[in-house]
MIDOSE-1310 file (N, C-alpha, C; in nm, 2 decimals, decimal comma, always signed):
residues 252
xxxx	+17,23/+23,45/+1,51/+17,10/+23,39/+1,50/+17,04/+23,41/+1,36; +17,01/+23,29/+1,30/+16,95/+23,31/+1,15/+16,78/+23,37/+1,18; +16,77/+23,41/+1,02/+16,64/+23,47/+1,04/+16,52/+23,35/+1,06; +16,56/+23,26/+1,00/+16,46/+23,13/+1,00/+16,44/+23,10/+1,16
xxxx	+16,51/+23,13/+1,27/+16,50/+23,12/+1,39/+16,42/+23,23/+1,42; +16,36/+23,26/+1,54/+16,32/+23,31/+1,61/+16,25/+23,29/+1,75; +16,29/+23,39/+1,82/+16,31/+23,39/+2,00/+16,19/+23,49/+2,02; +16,07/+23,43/+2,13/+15,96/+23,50/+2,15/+15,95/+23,51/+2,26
xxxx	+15,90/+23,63/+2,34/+15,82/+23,63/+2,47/+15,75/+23,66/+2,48; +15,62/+23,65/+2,59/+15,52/+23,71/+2,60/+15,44/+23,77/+2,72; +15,43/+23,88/+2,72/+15,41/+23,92/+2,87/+15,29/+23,85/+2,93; +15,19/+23,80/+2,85/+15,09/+23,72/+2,89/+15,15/+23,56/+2,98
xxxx	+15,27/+23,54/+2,93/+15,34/+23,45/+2,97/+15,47/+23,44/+3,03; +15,48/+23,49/+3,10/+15,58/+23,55/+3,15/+15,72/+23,37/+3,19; +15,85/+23,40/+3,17/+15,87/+23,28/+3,19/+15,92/+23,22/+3,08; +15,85/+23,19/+2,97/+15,86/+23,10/+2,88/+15,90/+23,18/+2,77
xxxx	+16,02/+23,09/+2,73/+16,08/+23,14/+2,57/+16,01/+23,06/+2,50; +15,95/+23,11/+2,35/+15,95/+23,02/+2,25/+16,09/+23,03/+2,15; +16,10/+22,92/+2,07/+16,17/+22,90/+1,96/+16,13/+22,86/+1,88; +16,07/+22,97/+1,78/+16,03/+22,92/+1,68/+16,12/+22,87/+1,53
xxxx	+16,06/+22,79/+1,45/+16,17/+22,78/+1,35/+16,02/+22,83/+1,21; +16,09/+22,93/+1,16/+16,02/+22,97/+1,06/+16,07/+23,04/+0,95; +16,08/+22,95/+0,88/+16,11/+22,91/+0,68/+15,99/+22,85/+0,62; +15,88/+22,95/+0,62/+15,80/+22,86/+0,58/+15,73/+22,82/+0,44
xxxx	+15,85/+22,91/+0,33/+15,87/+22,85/+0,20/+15,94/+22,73/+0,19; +16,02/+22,70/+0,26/+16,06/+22,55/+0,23/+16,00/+22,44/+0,38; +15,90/+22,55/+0,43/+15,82/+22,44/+0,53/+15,90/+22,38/+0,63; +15,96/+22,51/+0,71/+16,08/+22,47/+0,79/+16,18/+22,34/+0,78
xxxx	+16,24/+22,32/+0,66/+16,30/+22,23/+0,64/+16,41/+22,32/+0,74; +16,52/+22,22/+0,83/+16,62/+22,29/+0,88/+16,78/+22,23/+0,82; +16,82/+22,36/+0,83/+16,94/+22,39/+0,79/+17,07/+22,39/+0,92; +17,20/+22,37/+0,85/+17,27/+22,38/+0,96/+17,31/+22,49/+1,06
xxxx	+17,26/+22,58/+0,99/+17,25/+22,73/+1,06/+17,14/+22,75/+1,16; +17,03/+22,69/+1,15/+16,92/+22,68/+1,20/+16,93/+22,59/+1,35; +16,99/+22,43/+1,30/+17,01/+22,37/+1,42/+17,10/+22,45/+1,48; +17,20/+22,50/+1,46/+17,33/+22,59/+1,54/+17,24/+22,69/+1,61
xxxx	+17,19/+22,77/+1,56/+17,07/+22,87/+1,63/+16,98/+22,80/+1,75; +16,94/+22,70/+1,71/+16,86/+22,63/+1,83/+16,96/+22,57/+1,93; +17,05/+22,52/+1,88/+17,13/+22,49/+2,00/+17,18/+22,60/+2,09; +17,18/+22,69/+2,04/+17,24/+22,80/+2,12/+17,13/+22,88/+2,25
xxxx	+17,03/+22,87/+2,15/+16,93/+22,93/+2,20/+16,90/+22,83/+2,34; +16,89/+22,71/+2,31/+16,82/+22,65/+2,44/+16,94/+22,64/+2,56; +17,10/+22,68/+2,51/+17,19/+22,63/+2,62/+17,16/+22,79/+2,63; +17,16/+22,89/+2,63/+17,13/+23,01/+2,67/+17,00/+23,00/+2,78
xxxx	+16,93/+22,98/+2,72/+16,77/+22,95/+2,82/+16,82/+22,85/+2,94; +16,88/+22,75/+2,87/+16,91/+22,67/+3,03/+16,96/+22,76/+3,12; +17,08/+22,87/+3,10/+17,18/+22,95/+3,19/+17,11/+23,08/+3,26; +17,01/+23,07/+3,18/+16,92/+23,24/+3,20/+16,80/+23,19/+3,34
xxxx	+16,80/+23,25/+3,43/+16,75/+23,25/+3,52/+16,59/+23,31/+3,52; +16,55/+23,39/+3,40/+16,42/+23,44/+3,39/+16,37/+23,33/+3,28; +16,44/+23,25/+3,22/+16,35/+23,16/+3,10/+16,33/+23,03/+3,24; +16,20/+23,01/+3,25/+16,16/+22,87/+3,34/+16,08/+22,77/+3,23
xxxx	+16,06/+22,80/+3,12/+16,01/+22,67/+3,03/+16,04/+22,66/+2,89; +16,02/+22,62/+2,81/+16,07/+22,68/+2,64/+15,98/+22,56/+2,56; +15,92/+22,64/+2,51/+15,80/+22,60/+2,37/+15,93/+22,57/+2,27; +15,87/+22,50/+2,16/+15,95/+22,49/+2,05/+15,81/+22,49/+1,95
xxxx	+15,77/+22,56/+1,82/+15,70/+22,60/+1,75/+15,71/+22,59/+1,61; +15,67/+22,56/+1,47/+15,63/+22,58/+1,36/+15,59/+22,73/+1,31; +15,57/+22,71/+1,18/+15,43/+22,79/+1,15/+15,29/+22,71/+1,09; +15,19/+22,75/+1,11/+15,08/+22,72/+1,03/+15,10/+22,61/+0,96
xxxx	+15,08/+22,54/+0,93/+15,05/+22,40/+0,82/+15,22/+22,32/+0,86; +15,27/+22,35/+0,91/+15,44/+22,28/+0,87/+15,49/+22,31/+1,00; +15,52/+22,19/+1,09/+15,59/+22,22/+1,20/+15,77/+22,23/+1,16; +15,79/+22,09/+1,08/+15,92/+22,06/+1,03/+15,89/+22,02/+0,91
xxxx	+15,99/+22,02/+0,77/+15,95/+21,88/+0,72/+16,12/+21,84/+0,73; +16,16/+21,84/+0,81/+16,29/+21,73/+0,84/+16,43/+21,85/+0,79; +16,54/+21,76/+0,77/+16,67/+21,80/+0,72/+16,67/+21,82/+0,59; +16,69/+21,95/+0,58/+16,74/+22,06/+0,44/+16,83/+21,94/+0,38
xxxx	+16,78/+21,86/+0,25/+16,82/+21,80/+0,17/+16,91/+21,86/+0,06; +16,94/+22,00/+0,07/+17,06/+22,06/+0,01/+17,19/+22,00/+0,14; +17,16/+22,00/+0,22/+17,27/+22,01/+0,34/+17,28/+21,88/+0,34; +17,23/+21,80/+0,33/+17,28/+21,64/+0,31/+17,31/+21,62/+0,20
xxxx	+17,31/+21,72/+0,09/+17,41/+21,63/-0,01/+17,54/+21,71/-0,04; +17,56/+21,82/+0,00/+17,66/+21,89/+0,09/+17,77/+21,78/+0,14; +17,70/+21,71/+0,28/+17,77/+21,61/+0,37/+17,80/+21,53/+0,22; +17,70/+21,47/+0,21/+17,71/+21,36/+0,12/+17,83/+21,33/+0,03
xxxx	+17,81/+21,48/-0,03/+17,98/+21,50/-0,14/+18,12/+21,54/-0,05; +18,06/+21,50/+0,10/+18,22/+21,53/+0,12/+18,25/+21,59/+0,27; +18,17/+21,70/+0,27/+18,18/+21,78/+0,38/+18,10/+21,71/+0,50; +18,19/+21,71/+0,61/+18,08/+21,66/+0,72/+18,12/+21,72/+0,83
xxxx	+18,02/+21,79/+0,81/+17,97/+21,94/+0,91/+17,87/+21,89/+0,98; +17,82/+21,80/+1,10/+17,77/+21,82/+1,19/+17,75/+21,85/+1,33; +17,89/+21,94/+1,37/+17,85/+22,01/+1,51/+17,73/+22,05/+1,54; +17,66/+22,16/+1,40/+17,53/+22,23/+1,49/+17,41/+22,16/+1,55
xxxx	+17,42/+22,02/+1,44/+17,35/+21,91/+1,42/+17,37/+21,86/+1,58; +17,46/+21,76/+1,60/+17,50/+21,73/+1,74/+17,49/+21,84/+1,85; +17,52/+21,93/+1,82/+17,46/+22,05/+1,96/+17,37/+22,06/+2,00; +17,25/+22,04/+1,90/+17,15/+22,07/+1,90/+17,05/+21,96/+1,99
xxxx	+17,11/+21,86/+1,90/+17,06/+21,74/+1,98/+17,14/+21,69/+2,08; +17,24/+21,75/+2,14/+17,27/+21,71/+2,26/+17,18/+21,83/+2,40; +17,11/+21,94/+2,32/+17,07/+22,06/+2,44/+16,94/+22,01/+2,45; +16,91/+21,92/+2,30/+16,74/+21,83/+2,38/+16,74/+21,76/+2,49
xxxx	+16,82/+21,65/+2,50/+16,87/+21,56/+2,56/+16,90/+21,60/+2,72; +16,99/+21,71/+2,71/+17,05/+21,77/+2,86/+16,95/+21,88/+2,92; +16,83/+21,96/+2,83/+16,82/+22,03/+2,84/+16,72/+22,01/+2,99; +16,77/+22,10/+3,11/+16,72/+22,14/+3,26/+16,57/+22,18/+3,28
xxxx	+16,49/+22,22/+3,22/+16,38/+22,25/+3,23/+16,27/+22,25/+3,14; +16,15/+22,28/+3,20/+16,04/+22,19/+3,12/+16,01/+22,21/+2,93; +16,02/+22,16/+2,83/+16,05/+22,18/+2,75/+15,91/+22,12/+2,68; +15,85/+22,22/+2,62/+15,72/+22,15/+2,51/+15,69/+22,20/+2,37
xxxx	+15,64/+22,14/+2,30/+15,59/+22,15/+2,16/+15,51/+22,15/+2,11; +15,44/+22,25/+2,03/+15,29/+22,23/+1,91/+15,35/+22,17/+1,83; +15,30/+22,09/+1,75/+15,28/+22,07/+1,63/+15,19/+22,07/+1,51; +15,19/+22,15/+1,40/+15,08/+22,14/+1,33/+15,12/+22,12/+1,17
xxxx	+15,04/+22,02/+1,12/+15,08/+22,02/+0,96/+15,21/+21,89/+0,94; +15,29/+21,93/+0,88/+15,40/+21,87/+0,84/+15,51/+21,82/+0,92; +15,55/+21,69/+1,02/+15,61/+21,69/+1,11/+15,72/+21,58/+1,07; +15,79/+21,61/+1,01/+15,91/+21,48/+0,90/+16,05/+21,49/+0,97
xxxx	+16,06/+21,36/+0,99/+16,24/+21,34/+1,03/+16,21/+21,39/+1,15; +16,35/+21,46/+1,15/+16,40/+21,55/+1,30/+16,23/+21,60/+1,33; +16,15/+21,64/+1,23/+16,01/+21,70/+1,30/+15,94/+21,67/+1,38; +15,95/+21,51/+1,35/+15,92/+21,39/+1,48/+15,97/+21,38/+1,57
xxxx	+16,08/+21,36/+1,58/+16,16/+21,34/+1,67/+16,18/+21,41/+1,75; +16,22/+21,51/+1,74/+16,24/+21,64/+1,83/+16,11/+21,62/+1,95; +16,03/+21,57/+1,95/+15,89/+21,58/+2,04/+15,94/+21,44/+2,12; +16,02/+21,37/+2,10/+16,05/+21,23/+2,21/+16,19/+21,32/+2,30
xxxx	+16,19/+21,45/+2,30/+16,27/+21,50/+2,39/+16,17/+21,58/+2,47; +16,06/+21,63/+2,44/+15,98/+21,71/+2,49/+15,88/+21,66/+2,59; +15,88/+21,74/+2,68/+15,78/+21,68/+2,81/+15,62/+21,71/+2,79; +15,55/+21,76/+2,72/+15,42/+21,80/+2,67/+15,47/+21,84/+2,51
xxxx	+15,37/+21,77/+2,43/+15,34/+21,76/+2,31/+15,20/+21,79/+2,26; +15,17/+21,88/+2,18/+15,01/+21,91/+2,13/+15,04/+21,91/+2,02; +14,91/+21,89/+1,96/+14,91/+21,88/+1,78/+14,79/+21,89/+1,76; +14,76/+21,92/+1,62/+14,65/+21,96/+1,56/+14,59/+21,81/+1,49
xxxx	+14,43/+21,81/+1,47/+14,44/+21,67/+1,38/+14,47/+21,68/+1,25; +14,55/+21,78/+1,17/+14,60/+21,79/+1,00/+14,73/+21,72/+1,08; +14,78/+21,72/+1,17/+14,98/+21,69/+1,18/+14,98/+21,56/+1,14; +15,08/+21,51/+1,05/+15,10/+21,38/+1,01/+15,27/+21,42/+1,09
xxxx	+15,26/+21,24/+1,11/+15,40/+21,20/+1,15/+15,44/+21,14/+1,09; +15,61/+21,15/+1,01/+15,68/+21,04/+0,94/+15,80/+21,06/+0,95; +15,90/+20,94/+0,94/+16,02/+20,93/+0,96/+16,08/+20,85/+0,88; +16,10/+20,90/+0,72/+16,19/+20,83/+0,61/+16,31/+20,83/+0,60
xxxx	+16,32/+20,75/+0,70/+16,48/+20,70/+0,70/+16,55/+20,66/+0,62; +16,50/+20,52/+0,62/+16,55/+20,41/+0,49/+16,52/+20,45/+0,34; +16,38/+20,55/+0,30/+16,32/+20,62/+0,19/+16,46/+20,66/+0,14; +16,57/+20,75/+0,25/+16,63/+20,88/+0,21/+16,80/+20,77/+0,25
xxxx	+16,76/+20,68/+0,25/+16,88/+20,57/+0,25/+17,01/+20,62/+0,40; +16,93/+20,64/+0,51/+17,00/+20,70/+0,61/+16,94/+20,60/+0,75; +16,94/+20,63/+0,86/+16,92/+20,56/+0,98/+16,87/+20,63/+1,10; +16,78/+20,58/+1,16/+16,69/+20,71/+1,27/+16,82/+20,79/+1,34
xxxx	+16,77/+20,89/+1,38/+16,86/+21,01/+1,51/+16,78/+21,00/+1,61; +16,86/+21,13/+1,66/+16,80/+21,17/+1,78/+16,80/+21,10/+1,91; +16,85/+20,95/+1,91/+16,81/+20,86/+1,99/+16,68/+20,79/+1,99; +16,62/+20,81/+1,89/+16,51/+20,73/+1,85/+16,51/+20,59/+1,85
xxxx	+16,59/+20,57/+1,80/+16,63/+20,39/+1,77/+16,62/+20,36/+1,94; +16,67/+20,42/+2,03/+16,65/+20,41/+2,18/+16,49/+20,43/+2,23; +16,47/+20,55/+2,23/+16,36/+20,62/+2,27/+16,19/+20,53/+2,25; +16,19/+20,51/+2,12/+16,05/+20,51/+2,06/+16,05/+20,31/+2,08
xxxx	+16,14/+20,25/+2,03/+16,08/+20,13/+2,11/+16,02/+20,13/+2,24; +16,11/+20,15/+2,34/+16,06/+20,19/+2,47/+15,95/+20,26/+2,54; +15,89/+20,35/+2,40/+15,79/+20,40/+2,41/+15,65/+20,38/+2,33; +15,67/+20,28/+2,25/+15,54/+20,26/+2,19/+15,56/+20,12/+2,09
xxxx	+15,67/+20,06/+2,20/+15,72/+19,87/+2,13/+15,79/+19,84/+1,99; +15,80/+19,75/+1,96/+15,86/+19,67/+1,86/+15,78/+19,73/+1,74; +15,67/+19,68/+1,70/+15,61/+19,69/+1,61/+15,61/+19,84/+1,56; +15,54/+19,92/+1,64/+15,51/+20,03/+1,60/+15,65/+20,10/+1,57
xxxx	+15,72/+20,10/+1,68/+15,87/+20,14/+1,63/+15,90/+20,15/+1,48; +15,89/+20,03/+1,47/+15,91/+19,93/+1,32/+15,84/+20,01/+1,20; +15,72/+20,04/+1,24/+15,67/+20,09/+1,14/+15,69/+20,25/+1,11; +15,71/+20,30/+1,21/+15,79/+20,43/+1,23/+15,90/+20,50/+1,15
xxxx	+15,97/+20,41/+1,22/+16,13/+20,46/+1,21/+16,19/+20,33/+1,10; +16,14/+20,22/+1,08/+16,21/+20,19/+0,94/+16,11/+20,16/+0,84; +16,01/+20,12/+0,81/+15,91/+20,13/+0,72/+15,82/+20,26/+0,66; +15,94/+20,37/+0,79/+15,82/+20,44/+0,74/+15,68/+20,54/+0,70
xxxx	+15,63/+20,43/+0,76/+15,48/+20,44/+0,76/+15,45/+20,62/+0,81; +15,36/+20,68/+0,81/+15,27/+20,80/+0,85/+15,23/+20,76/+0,99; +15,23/+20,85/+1,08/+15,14/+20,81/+1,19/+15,06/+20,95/+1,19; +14,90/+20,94/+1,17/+14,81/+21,07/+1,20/+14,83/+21,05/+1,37
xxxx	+14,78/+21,19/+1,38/+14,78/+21,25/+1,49/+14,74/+21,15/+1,61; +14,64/+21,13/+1,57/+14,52/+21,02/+1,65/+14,60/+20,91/+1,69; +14,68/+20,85/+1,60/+14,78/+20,73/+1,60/+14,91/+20,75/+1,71; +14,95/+20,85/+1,66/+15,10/+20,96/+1,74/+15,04/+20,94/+1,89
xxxx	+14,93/+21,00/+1,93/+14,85/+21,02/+2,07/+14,85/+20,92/+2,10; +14,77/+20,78/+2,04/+14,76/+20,67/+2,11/+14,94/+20,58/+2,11; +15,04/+20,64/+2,04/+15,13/+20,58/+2,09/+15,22/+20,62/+2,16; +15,19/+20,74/+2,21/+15,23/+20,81/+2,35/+15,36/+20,92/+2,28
xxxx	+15,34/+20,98/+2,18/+15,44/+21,01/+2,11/+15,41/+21,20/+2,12; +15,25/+21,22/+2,15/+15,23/+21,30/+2,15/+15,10/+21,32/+2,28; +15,09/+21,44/+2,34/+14,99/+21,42/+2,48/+14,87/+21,46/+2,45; +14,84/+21,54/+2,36/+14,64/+21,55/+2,32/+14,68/+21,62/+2,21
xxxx	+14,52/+21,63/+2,16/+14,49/+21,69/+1,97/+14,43/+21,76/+2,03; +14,48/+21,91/+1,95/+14,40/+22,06/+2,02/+14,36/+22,07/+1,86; +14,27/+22,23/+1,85/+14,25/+22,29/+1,72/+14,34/+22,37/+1,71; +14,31/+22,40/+1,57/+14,44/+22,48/+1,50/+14,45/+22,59/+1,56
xxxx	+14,34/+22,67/+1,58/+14,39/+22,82/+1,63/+14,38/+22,80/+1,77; +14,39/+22,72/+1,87/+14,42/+22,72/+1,98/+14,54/+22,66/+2,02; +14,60/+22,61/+1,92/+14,73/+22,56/+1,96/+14,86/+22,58/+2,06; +14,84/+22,72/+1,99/+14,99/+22,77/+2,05/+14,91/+22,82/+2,21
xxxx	+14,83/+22,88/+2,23/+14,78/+22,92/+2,34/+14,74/+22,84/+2,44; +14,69/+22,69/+2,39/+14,71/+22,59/+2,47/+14,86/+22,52/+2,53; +14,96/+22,55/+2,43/+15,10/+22,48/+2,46/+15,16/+22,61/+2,62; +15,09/+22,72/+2,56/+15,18/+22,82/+2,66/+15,09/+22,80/+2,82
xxxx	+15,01/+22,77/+2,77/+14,94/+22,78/+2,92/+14,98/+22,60/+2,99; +15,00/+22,57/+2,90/+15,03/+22,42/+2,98/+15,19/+22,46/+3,03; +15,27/+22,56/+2,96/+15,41/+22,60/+3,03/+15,40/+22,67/+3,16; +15,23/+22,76/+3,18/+15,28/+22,82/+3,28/+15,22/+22,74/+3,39
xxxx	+15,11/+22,64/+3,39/+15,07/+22,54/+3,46/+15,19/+22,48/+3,54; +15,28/+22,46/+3,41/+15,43/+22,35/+3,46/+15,49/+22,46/+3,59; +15,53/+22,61/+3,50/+15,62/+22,66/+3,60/+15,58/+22,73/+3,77; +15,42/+22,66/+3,76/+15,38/+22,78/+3,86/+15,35/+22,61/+4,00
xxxx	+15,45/+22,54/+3,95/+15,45/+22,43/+4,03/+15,59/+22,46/+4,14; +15,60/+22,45/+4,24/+15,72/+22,43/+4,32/+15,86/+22,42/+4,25; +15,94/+22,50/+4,24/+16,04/+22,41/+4,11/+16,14/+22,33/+4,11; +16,19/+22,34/+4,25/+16,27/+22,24/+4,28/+16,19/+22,11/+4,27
xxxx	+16,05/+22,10/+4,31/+16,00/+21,98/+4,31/+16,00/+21,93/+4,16; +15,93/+22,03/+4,12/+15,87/+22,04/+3,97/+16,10/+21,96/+3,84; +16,19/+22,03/+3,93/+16,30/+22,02/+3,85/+16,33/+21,87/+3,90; +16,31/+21,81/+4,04/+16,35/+21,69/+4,07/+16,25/+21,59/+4,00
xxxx	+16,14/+21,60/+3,97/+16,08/+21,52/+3,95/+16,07/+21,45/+3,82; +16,08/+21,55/+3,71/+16,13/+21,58/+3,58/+16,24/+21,50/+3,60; +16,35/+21,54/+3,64/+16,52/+21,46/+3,62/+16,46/+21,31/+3,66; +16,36/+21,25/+3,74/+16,34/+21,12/+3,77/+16,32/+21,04/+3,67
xxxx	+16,18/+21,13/+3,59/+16,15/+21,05/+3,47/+16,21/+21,04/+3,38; +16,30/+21,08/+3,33/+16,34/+21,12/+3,26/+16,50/+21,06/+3,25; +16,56/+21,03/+3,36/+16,64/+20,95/+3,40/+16,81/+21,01/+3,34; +16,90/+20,91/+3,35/+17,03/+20,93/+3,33/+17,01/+20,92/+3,18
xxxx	+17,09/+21,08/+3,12/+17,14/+21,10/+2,99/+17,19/+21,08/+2,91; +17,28/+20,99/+3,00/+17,41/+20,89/+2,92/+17,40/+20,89/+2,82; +17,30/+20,73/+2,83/+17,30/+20,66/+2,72/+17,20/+20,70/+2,59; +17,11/+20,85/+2,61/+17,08/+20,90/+2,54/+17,15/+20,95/+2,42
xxxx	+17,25/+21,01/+2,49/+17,38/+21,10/+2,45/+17,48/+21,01/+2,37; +17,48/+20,91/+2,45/+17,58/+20,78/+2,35/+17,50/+20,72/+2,23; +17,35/+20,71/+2,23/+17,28/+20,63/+2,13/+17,30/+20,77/+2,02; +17,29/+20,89/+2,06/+17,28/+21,01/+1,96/+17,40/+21,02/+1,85
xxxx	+17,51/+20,99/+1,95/+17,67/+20,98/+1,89/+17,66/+20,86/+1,81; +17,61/+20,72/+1,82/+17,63/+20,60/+1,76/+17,52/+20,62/+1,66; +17,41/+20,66/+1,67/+17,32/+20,67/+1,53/+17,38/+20,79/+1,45; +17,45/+20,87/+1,53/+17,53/+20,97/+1,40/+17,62/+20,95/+1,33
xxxx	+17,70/+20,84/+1,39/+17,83/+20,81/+1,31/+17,77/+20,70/+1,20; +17,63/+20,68/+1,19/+17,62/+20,57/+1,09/+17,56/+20,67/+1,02; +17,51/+20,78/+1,04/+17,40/+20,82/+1,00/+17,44/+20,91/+0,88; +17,61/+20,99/+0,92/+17,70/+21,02/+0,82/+17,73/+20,94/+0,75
xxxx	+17,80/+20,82/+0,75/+17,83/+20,69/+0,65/+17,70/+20,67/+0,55; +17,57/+20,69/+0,58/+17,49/+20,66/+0,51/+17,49/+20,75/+0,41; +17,53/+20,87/+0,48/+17,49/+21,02/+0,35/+17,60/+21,01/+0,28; +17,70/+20,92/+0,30/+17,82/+20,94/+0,18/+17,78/+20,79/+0,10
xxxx	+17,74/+20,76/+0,16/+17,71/+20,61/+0,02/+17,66/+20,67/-0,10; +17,68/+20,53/-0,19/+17,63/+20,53/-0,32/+17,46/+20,63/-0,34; +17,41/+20,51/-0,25/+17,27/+20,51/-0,30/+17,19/+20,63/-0,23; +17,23/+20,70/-0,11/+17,22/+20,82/-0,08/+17,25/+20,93/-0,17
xxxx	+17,38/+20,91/-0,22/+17,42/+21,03/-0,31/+17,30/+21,06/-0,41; +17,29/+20,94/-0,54/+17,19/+20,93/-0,64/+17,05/+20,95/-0,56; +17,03/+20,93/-0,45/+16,88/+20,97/-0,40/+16,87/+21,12/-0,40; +16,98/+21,20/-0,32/+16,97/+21,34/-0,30/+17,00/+21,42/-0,45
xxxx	+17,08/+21,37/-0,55/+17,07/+21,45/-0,61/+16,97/+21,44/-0,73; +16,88/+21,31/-0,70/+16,75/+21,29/-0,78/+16,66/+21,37/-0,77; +16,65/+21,41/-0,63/+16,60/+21,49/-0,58/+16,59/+21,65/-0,58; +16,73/+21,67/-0,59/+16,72/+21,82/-0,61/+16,70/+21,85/-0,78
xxxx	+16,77/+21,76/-0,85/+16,74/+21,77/-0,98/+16,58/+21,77/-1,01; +16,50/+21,73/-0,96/+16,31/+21,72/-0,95/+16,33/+21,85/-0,96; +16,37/+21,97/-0,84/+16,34/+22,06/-0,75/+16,34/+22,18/-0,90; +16,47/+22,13/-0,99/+16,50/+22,24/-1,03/+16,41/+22,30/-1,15
């Protein structure tokens, strides 16, 4: 388990794991160690019979700001290392039990995304949403390219996931992307009590009903694998390479 990860419980909440991801010098950008940690963490939580819900958390101002752009140009020159990457987003996808998220501050790439797996979503009104795909010369994940049409149409999709664009909080809510705007310092205490609301429901009902909405994984799981395999090709192109290492050369 990397240190940037972290596993919480709380006797006030009995039930519910958090996982937090906290780097919050580089504003939880995630690394491949980090997704490997989270994947582990939530197929552990699925197996464990005392975890009934799991938060996924930020810190203060920065939920995500996306993929550790040292690690894509890593891939980019060569190496392509995405097991932890795919495990991770395959334990979103499969994962058995009710699964929710705060958001506050900085919510980029995977930051976004990661919440179209989640069954309750809160955010603060500072959280901006963006997903610079095309910016970073790469192609949505997660099953996005699936997901977010289906959930908030053509257009908005469009403006989303290949244009782009910012969606404020207020925008995210009305496109069903996220379930209400809390305040900052009530955030996390709002998300845990909406976990124990979930688990203090019947659970078999509570577990069947969940599997309904939420439907067959399949082709979640197959859209994940097909937006990955382009998603690597992108990070070895031309115009990826000269973007990331534009980039880190800024940094230095």
């Amino acid at each position: 388990m990397t240190q940037d990860i972290t596993l919480e419980r709380f006797e006030t909440h009995p039930g519910i794991l958090v996982i937090r991801m906290n780097r919050p010098a580089k504003k939880n950008a995630i690394t491949r160690e980090m997704y490997g940690a989270m994947a582990v963490a939530l197929a552990d939580a699925n197996d464990d019979a005392s975890v009934e819900a799991v938060a996924l958390f930020g810190v203060p101002g920065s939920f995500s700001a996306g993929n550790d752009i040292a690690d894509f140009l890593t891939m980019a020159e060569g190496e392509d290392e995405t097991r932890n990457i795919k495990a991770f987003l395959h334990q979103l996808a499969t994962f058995d039990k009710p699964l929710l998220s705060g958001a506050d501050g900085i919510a980029v790439g995977i930051g976004t995304t990661i919440h179209l797996h989640c069954d309750l979503t809160f955010a603060t009104a500072r959280t901006t949403f963006r997903t610079p795909f095309t910016d970073l010369a790469v192609v949505p994940e997660a099953a996005s390219s699936l997901i977010v049409p289906r959930l908030m149409g053509h257009q908005r999709a469009f403006a989303l996931l290949v244009a782009g664009l910012p969606f404020t909080a207020e925008e995210a809510r009305e496109a069903g992307l996220i379930w209400k705007i809390v305040d900052e310092a009530a955030l996390e205490q709002t998300v845990l009590d909406a976990a124990s609301h979930l688990i203090n429901r019947p659970r078999e009902a509570l577990r069947l009903s969940r599997q309904l909405l939420r439907g067959s994984g399949h082709k979640v799981l197959d859209r994940m694998d097909e937006e990955m395999k382009i998603f690597v090709e992108r990070l070895k192109s031309d115009e990826a390479r000269a973007l990331y290492k534009a980039f880190l050369e800024k940094k230095r």
